[in-house]
C-alpha positions, 0 to 999 in steps of 0.5 A: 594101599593103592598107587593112588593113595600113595601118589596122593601121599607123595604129594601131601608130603611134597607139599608139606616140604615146600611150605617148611622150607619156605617158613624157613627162608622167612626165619632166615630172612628174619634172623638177617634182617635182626642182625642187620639192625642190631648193627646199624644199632650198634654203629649208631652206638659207637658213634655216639661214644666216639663223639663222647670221648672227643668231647670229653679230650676238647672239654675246655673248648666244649664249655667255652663255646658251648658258653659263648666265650670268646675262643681262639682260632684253634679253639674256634676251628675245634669247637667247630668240628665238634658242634658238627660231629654232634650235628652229624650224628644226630642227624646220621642216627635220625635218619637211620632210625627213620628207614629202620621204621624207629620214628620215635627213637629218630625224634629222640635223636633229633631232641637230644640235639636240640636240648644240648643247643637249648641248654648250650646257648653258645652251641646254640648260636654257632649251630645256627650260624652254622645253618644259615651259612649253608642255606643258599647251598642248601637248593644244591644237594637234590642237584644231579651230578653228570659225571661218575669220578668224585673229583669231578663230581665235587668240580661239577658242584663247585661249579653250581656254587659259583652259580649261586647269588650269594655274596663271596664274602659273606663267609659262605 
């Protein structure tokens, strides 16, 4: 064989090897990819089980506030905790699935939320009294915050809500 031939050889050979390796790096990148997914999936799960379990620990409380019956302050302030864990999960979990491309299973999520008020009428009044509550707060969270500490950024925001023409005993 000619030196050219081989040179020629060489180069097809080099080639080869640079597109193997980059369809490797695609498999790794996909493989990373898969990965990643299957534990925001499986953080979503958790979180899930977790809201499950208090629940199921506060189950007098659940059916009485779910129900609508008159609660206690402590009931009041647990049955209030939880009726956000679900609110909070379920909107964590859709927006999640959203940005993972899932629309189908975010509207899932946002359904099941949504049965539970239906089928909970007492659920269904405190999550929107819940929501009306913090709408005049609600303009506030696109707002940027100037400065870089937590704890100034919560002053700056208290700030802003101090700003609001919303009634100060109006439970807001």
């Amino acid at each position: 064989m000619k030196f050219k031939e081989w040179n020629e050889i060489a180069e097809l050979v080099g080639v080869a090897a640079i597109v193997a390796s980059l369809v490797f790096v695609g498999l790794q990148m996909k493989q990373t990819q898969d990965i990643a997914r299957t534990e925001v999936y499986l953080g979503l799960y958790a979180t899930g089980v977790e809201i499950n379990h208090r629940l199921a620990e506060h189950v007098e409380v659940w059916i009485k506030g779910s129900r609508g019956e008159t609660l206690d302050e402590n009931e009041a302030f647990v049955f209030a905790n939880l009726m956000q864990s679900l609110n909070d999960q379920a909107s964590w979990s859709s927006t999640m699935l959203r940005r993972l491309g899932d629309y189908d299973d975010a509207s899932i999520e946002i359904f099941n939320l949504a049965r539970i008020l239906h089928e909970n009428p007492g659920a269904k009044k405190s999550w929107l009294a819940w929501q009306a509550a913090y709408a005049p707060y609600r303009p506030l969270r696109h707002k940027p915050l100037e400065s870089q500490s937590f704890s100034a950024q919560v002053r700056e925001a208290l700030k802003a809500m101090d700003e609001l023409p919303i009634s100060q005993d109006s439970g807001n």
